[in-house]
C-alpha positions as CSV (number, residue, x, y, z in Angstrom):
1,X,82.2,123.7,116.6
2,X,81.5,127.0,117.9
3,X,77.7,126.9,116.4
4,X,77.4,123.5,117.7
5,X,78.4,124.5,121.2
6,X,75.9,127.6,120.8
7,X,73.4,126.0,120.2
8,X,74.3,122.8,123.0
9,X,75.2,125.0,125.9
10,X,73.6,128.7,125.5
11,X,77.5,130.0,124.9
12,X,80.0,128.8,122.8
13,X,82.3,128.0,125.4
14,X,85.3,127.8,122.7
15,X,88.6,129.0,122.8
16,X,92.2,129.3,121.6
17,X,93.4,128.0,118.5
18,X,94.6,124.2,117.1
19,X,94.0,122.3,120.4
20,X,90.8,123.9,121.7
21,X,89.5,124.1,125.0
22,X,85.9,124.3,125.7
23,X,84.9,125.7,128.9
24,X,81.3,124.5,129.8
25,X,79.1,127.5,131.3
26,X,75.4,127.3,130.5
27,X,74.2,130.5,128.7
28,X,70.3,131.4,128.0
29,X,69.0,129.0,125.6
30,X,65.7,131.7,125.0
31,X,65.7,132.6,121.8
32,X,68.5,130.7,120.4
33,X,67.4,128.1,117.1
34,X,68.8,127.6,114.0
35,X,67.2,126.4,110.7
36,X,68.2,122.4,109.0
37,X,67.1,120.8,106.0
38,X,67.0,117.2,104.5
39,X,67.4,116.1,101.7
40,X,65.0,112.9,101.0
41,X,65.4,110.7,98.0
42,X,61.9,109.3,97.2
43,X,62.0,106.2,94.9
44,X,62.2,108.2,91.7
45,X,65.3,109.2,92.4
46,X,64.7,112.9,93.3
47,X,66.1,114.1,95.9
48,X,63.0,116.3,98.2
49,X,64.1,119.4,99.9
50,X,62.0,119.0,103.3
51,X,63.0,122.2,105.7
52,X,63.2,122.5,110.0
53,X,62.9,125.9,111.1
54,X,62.9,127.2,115.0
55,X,65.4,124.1,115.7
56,X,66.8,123.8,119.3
57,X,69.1,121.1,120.7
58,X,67.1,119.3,123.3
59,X,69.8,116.7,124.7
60,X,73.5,115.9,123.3
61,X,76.0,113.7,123.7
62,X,79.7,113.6,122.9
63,X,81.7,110.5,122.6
64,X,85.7,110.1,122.8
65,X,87.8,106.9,122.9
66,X,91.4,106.3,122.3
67,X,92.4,106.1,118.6
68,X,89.0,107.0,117.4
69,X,87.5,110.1,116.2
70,X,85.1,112.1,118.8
71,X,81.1,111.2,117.7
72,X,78.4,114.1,118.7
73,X,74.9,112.5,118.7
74,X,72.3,115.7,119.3
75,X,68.7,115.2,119.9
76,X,66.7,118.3,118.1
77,X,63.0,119.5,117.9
78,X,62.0,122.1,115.6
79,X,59.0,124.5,115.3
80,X,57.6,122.9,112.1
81,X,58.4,121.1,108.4
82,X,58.2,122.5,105.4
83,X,58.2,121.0,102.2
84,X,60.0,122.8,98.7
85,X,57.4,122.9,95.8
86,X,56.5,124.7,92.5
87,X,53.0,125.9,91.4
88,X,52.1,127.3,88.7
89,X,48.4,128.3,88.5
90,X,48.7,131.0,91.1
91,X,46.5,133.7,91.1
92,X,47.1,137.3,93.2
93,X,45.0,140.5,93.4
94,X,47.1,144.0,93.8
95,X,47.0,145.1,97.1
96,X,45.4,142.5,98.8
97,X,47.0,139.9,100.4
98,X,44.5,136.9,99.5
99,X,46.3,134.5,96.7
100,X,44.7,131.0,95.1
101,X,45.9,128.4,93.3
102,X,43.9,125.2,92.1
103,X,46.8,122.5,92.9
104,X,48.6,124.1,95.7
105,X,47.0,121.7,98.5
106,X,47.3,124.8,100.9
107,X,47.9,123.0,104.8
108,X,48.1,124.7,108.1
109,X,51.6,123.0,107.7
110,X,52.2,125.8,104.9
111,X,51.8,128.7,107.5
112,X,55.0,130.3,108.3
113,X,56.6,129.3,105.0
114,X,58.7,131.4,102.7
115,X,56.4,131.9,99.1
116,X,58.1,133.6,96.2
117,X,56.1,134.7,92.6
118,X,55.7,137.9,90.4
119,X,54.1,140.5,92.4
120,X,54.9,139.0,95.7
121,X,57.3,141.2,98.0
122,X,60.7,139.7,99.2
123,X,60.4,137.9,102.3
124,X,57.1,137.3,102.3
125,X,55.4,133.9,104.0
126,X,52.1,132.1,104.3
127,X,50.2,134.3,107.4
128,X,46.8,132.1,107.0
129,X,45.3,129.2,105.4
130,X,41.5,129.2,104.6
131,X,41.7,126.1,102.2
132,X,43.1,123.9,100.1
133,X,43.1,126.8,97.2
134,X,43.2,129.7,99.6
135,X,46.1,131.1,101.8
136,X,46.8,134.6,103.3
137,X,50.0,136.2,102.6
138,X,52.2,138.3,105.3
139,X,52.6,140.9,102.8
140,X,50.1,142.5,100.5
141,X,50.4,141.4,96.4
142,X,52.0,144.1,94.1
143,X,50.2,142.6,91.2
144,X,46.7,141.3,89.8
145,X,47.8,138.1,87.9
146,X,46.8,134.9,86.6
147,X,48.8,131.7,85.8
148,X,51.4,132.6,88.7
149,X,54.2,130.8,89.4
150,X,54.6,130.3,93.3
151,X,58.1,128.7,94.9
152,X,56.7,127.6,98.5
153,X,59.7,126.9,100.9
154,X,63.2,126.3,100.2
155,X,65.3,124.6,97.5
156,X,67.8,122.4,99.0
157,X,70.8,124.1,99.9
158,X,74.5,123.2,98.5
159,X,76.6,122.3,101.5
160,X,80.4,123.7,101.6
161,X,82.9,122.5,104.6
162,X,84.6,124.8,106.1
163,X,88.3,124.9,104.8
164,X,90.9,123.6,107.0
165,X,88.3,121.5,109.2
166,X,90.0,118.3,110.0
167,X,88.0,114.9,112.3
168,X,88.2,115.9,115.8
169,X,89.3,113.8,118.3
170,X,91.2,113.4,121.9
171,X,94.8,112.6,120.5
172,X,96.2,115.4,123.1
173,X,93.7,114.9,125.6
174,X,94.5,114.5,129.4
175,X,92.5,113.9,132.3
176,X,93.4,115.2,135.9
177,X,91.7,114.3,139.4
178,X,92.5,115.7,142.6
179,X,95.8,116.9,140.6
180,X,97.2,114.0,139.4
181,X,97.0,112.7,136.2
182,X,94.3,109.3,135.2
183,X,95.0,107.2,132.0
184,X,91.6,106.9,130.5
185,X,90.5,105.1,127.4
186,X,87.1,106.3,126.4
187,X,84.2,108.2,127.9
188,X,81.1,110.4,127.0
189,X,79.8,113.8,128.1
190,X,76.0,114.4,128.0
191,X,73.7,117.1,128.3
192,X,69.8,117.3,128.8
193,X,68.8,120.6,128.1
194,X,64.9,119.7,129.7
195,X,63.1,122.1,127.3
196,X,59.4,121.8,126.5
197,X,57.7,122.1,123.6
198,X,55.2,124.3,124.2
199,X,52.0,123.7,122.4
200,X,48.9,125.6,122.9
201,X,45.0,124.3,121.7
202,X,44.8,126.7,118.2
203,X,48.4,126.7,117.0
204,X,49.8,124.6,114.4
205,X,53.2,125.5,115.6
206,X,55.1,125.0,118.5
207,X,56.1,128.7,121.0
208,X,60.0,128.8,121.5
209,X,60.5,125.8,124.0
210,X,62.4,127.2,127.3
211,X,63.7,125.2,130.1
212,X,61.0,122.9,132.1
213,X,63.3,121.5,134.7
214,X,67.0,122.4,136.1
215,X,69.5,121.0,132.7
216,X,71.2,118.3,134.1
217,X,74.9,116.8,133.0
218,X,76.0,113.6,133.2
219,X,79.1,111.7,132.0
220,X,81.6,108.1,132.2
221,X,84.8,107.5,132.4
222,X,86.3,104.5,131.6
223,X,90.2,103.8,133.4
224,X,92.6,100.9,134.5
225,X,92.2,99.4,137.6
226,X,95.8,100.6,138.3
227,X,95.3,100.6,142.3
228,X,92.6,101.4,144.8
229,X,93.2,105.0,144.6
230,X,90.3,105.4,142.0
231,X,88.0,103.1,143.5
232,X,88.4,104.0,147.2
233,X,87.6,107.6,146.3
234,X,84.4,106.0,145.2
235,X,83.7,103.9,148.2
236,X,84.3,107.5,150.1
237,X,82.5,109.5,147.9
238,X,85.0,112.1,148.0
239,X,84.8,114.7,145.7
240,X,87.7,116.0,143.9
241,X,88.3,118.6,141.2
């Protein structure tokens, strides 16, 4: 949950071990993204590896109630998709970075993503696209080929849990106000992390979104009506820790 909270908050905000406790301080969200991919089903049955890189978490919202595991619901935008596919009429000229390929339906989706082939350096990317047939790599060909295979994007990863992870929930939560102790039976916790996607006349992608407005946090919690206390402090509008 650490990664979650990262990505949610700026900082982590976790600590201890078993019962955690999550202290909420914002950190600086600049910077901070993470890559996630889908796997899509089409009707043939095979399952389509479609890639988000430059995510961010633009809003959240977690979700407790008694005898029911905690729900997270996170509200993401990413720089750009990308889709996995194979090729295999590639053609690349030694030291030049200009490759073709008759069926490769080259988009200005395709810039920024990861291309692999014979003759291609490691971690090289789509810079440019000039056509349908025509892209510019990042990285200069090793090779002068014909009948290339190219790998554009990502195949879909294999997922594997954490050992040990169990559901999470508020079993051995307790809730205080002004020092004493309120029975509550459900409530949420939100977050609006007010970024903007900043998009600029010329780019196909997205700049790292930052912070428009001032976050903001909001939350409910639902109680008995046991006595007045709660709702007088209310009525008052005092403000307790």
């Amino acid at each position: 949950q650490g990664l979650l909270w990262t990505h949610m908050m700026g900082t982590a905000g976790v600590s201890g071990s078993g019962t955690y406790t999550h202290t909420f301080t914002p950190g600086d969200l600049n910077g901070v993204s993470f890559t996630t991919q889908v796997g899509r089903p089409d009707t043939g049955g095979t399952v389509r590896a479609i890639e988000y890189p430059g995510c961010k978490v633009a809003s959240w919202d977690l979700g407790f109630a008694e005898g029911e595991i905690a729900t997270l619901g996170l509200s993401i935008i990413a720089k750009t998709e990308h889709e996995y596919r194979v090729v295999t009429d590639g053609v690349t000229t030694d030291t030049t970075a200009a490759i073709s390929s008759a069926t490769a339906m080259f988009s200005p989706a395709d810039i920024g993503i990861p291309i692999t082939g014979t003759g291609i350096p490691g971690s090289t990317t789509i810079l440019d696209v000039t056509s349908s047939t025509t892209a510019t790599l990042s990285a200069n060909a090793t090779a002068t080929a014909t009948g290339v295979t190219f790998t554009l994007g990502r195949t879909l990863a294999s997922f594997s849990d954490t050992s040990g992870v169990v559901p999470y929930t508020f079993k051995n939560g307790t809730f205080t106000l002004g020092g004493s102790t309120v029975k509550i039976k459900s409530g949420h916790i939100g977050g609006d992390n007010a970024l903007e996607q900043r998009r600029f006349m010329g780019q196909y992608t997205t700049e790292d979104p930052q912070g428009a407005e001032l976050r903001s946090y909001s939350g409910e919690l639902v109680a008995e009506f046991a006595s007045n206390a709660l709702y007088d402090r209310f009525r008052a509008g005092t403000m307790s820790a």
